[in-house]
C-alpha positions as CSV (number, residue, x, y, z in Angstrom):
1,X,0.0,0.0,0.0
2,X,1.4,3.0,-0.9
3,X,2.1,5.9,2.1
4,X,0.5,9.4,0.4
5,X,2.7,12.0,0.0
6,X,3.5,14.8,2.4
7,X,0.8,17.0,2.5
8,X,-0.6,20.2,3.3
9,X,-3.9,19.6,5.4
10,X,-6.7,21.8,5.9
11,X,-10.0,20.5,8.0
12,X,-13.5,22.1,7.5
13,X,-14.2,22.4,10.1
14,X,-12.4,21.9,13.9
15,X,-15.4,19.8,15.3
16,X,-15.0,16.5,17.3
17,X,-14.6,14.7,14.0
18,X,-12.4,16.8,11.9
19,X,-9.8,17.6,15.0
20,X,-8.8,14.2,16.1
21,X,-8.6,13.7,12.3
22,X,-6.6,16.3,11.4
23,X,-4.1,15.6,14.9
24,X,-4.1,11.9,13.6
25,X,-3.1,13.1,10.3
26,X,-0.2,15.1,11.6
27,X,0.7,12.3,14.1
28,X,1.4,10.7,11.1
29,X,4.1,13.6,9.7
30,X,1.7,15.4,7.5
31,X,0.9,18.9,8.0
32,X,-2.6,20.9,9.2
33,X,-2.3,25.0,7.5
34,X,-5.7,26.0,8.3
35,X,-8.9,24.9,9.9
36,X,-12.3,26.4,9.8
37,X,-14.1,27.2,13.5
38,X,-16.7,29.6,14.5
39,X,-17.6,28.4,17.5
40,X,-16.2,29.2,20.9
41,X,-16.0,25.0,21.1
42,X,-14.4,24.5,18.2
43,X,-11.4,27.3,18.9
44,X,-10.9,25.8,22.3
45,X,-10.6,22.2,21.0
46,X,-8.1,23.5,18.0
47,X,-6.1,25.2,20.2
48,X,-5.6,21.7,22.0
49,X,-5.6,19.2,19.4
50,X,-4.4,21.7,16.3
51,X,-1.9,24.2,18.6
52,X,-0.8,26.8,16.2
53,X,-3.1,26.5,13.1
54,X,-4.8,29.0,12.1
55,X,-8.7,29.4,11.6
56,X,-10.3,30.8,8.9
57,X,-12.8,30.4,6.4
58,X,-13.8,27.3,4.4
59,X,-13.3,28.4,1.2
60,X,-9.6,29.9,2.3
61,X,-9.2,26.5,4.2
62,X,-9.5,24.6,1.3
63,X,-7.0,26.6,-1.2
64,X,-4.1,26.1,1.1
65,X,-4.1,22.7,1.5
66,X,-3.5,19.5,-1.0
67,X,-5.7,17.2,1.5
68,X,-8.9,18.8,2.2
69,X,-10.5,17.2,4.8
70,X,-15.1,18.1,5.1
71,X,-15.6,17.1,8.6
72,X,-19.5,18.0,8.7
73,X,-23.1,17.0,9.4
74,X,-24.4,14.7,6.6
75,X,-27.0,17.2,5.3
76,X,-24.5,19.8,4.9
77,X,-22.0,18.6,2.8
78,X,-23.6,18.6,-0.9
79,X,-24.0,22.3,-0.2
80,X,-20.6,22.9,1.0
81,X,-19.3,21.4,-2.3
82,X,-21.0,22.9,-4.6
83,X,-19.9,26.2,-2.8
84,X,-16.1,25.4,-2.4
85,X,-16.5,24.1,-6.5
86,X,-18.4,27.7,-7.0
87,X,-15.9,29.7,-5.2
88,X,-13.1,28.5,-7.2
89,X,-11.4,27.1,-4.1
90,X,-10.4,23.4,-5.2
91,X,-8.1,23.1,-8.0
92,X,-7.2,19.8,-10.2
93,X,-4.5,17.8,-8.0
94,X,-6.5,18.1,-4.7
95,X,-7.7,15.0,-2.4
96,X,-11.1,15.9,-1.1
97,X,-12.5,13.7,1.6
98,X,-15.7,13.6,3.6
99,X,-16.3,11.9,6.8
100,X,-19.6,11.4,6.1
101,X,-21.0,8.0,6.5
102,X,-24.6,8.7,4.7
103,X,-22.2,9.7,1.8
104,X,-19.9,7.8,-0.5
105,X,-18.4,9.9,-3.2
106,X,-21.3,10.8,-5.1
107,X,-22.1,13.5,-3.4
108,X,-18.1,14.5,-4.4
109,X,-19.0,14.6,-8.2
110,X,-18.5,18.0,-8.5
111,X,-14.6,17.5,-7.2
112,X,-13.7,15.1,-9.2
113,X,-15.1,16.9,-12.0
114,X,-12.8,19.4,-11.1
115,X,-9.8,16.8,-11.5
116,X,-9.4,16.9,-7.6
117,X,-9.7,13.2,-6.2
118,X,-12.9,12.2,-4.1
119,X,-12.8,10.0,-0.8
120,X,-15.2,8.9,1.8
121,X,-13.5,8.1,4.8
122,X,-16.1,7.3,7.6
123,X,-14.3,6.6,11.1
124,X,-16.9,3.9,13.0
125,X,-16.0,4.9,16.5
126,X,-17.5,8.0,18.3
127,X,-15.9,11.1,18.8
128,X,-15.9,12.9,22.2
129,X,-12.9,15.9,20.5
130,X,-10.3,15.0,23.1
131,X,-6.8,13.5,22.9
132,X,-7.8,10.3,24.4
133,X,-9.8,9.9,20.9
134,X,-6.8,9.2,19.3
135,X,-5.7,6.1,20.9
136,X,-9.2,4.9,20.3
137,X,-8.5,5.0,16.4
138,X,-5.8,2.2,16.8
139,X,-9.3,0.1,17.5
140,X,-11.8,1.1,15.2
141,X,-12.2,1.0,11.7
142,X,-12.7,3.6,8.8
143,X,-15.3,3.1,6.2
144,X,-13.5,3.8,2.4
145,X,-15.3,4.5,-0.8
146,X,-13.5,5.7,-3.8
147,X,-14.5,5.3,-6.8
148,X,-15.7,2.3,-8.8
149,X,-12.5,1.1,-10.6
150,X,-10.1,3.3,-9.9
151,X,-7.8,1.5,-7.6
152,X,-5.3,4.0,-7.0
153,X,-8.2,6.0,-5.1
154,X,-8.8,3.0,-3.1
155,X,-5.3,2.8,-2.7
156,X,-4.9,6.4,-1.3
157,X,-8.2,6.1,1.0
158,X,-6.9,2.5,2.5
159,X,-3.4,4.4,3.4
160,X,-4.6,7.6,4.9
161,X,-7.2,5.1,6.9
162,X,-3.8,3.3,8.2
163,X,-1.6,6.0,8.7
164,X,-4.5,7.8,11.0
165,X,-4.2,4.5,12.9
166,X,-7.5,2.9,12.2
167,X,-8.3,-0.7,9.9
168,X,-9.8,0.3,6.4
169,X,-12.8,-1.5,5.2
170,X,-14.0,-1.0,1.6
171,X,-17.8,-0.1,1.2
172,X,-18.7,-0.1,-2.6
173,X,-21.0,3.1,-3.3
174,X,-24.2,1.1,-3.5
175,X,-23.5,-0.4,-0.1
176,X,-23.2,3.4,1.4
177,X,-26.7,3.7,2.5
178,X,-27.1,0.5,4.1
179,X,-23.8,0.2,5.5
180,X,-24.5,3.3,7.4
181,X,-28.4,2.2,8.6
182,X,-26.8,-1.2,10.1
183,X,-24.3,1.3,12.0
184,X,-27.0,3.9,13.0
185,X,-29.6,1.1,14.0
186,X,-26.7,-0.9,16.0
187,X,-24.7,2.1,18.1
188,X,-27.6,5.0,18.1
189,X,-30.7,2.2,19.0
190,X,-28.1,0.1,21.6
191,X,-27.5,3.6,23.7
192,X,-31.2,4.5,23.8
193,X,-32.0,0.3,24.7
194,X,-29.5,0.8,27.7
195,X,-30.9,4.1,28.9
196,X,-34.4,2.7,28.3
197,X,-33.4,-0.4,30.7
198,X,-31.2,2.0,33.6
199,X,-34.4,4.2,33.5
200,X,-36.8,1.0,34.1
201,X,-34.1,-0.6,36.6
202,X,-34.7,2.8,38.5
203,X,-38.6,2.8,38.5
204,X,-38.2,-0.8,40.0
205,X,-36.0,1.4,43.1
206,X,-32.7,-0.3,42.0
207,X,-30.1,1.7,43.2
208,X,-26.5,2.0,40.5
209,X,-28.4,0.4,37.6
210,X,-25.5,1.4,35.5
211,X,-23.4,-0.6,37.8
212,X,-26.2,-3.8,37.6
213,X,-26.2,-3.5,33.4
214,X,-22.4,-2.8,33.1
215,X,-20.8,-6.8,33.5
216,X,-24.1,-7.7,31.9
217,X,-24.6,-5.9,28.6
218,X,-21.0,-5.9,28.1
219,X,-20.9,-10.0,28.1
220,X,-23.8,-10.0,26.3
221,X,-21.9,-7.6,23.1
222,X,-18.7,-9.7,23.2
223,X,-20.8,-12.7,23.1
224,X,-22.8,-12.1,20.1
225,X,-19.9,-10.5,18.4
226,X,-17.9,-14.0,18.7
227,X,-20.9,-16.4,18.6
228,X,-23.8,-14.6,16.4
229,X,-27.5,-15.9,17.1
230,X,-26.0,-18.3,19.6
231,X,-25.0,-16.3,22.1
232,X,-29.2,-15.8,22.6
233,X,-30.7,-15.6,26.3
234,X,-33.0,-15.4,28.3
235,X,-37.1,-16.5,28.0
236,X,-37.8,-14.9,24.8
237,X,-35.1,-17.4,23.0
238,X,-36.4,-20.0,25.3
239,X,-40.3,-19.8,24.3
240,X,-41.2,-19.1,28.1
241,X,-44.1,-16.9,27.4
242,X,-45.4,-17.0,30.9
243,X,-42.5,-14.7,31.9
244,X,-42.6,-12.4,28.6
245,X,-46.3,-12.2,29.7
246,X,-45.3,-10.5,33.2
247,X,-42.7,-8.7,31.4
248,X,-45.3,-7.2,29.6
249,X,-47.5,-6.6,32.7
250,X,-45.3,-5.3,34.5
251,X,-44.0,-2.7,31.6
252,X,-47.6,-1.6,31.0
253,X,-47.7,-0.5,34.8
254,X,-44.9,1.1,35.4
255,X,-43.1,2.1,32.2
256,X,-45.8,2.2,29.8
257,X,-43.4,4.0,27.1
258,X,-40.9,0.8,27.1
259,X,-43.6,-1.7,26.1
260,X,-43.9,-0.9,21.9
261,X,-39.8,-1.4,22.0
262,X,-39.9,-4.5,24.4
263,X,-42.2,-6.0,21.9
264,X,-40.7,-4.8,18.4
265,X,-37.6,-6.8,19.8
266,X,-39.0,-9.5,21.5
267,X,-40.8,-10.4,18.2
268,X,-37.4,-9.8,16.7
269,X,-35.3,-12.1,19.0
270,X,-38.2,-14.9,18.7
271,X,-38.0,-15.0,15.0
272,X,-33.6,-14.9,14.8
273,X,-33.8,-17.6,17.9
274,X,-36.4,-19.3,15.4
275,X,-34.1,-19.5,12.4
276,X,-31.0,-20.3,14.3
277,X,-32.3,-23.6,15.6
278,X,-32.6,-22.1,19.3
279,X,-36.3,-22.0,19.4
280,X,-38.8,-24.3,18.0
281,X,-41.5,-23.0,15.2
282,X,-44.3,-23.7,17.9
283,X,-42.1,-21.6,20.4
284,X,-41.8,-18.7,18.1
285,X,-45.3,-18.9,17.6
286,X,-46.8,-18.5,20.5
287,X,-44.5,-15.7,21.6
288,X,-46.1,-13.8,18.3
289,X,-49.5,-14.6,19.2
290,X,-48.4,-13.4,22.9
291,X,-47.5,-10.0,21.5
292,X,-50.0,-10.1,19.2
293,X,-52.8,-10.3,22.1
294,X,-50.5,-9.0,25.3
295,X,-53.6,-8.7,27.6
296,X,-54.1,-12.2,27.2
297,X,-50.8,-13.5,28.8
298,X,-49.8,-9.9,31.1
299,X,-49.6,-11.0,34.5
300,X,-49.0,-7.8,36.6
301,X,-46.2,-8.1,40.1
C-alpha cells in the first residue's frame, strides 16, 4: 500500500470529527495549514488538538491545502461542495474527503469533476474531541469508498485510513446507505435500549443500575460478536411466554413507554432464535400470538 505524500492539510471544520482527524493526520508527519471554527467549542478544541493552526474560512481552508478534509453534518456537505466548486477554491490535484458515512463519493461529483480526487472516509467509533480519541483510532475501523475502478483512489483512502491509525474497510458506493443504517440502528438504537433499561431498573427502586447492566450488557456484546445468534438468552429465546407475559405486565404499569420497543424486539429475538435452531417454530409462535394479544398473557407483580 502506498504511504501518500506529504501534505498540506486543511480540515473544515475543527469539530470533534475533523480535530482528532486532522491531529491523527499530523501524528502521522503530514501537516494541518488552516482549519475552519466559529464556534467558541471548536477554537478551544483547535487550540488543544491543532496548537498553532490558524482558523479561517472554508473556502480559504481549502485553497491552502493539497488534503482537504469536510468534517460536517451529513445534510451539509452537498452544499458545502458545490460552494467550495463555486468559489473556485479546489483546483485539479487536490484529495477531497468527507467523513460522512450517509455519503460515498457521489455527493463528491463536483470534485472530481474538477480533476481533484474524491474520498469517503467514515471513522466507526465516536468522537468525544479530546486527545484520548486518538488512541481509540488504533481500534476502530474507517469506512472507504473511492471510486468504482479506480484503484489508485482505493489505494490512497486505504493508506490515509492506516496511517491515522484505524483498519480500512471498503464499502462499494451502492452499499453506502445501508452500511451506514446497520451502524446507526446498532450504536444510536443500543444507547437509547440501555438508557431505556437503567431508566426502568430505577422505576423498579434499584439503586446504580448502570453498575447492575455494566458486567451484563457488556458480556452479552462480546458474546454475540464471537458467537452470532447463539449467544441468545433469556425467555424470549427459550419460548417461556409466561415470563414475557409479566414482562409485559409489568412494563404496562410502570413504564408504559418501554412496552412498543420491548415488543418490536421481542418479536425480533423470537424469529432470529427461530431460524438459528434455538427456538422451535411452535415456540416462536406462541411468543407472536403473545404480542400479538398481550392482555391475554400480562400477569401484573
Amino acid at each position: 500500500m502506498t504511504r501518500p505524500a506529504r501534505l498540506a492539510v486543511g480540515v473544515v471544520s475543527a469539530g470533534r470529527v475533523g480535530s482528532v482527524l486532522g491531529a491523527a493526520l499530523v501524528r502521522a508527519g503530514h501537516t494541518v495549514v488552516a482549519a475552519s471554527g466559529i464556534s467558541d467549542e471548536s477554537v478551544r478544541r483547535a487550540e488543544r488538538l491543532l496548537p498553532g493552526v490558524p482558523l479561517v474560512p472554508s473556502d480559504e481552508v481549502a485553497r491552502r491545502a493539497d488534503l482537504v478534509v469536510l468534517a460536517i453534518p451529513d445534510d451539509s456537505l452537498a452544499a458545502m461542495v458545490h460552494g467550495l466548486v463555486a468559489t473556485g477554491s479546489l483546483r485539479p490535484g487536490q484529495i477531497v474527503l468527507h467523513t460522512s458515512g450517509a455519503h460515498g463519493v457521489a455527493v463528491l461529483d463536483p470534485v472530481a469533476e474538477l480533476g481533484a480526487l474524491p474520498l469517503a472516509l467514515h471513522p466507526v467509533m465516536t468522537f468525544s474531541g479530546r486527545s484520548e480519541d486518538l488512541e481509540r483510532m488504533a481500534t476502530c475501523c474507517i469506512g472507504v469508498t473511492a471510486a468504482a475502478g479506480d484503484e489508485a483512489a482505493w489505494n490512497v483512502g486505504e493508506a490515509l485510513a492506516v496511517e491515522m491509525g484505524a483498519e480500512p474497510v471498503r464499502v462499494p458506493e451502492s452499499a453506502r446507505t445501508l452500511y451506514h443504517a446497520a451502524l446507526a440502528h446498532g450504536a444510536n438504537h443500543l444507547i437509547t435500549l440501555v438508557a431505556d433499561c437503567a431508566e426502568v431498573l430505577r422505576r423498579a427502586e434499584v439503586t446504580d443500575a448502570e453498575r447492575l447492566l455494566g458486567p451484563l450488557l457488556s458480556a452479552a456484546l462480546d458474546n454475540v460478536l464471537r458467537h452470532g445468534d447463539r449467544a441468545l438468552t433469556g425467555p424470549v429465546a427459550r419460548g417461556d411466554t409466561g415470563t414475557v407475559g409479566a414482562h409485559l405486565g409489568a412494563l404496562a404499569e410502570h413504564a408504559p413507554d418501554v412496552v412498543d420497543s420491548y415488543a418490536v424486539l421481542a418479536r425480533r429475538t423470537a424469529e432470529r432464535a427461530r431460524k438459528s435452531g434455538l427456538l422451535a417454530a411452535d415456540g416462536a409462535a406462541a411468543i407472536a400470538d403473545l404480542l400479538d394479544n398481550p392482555a391475554d398473557g400480562r400477569e401484573t407483580p
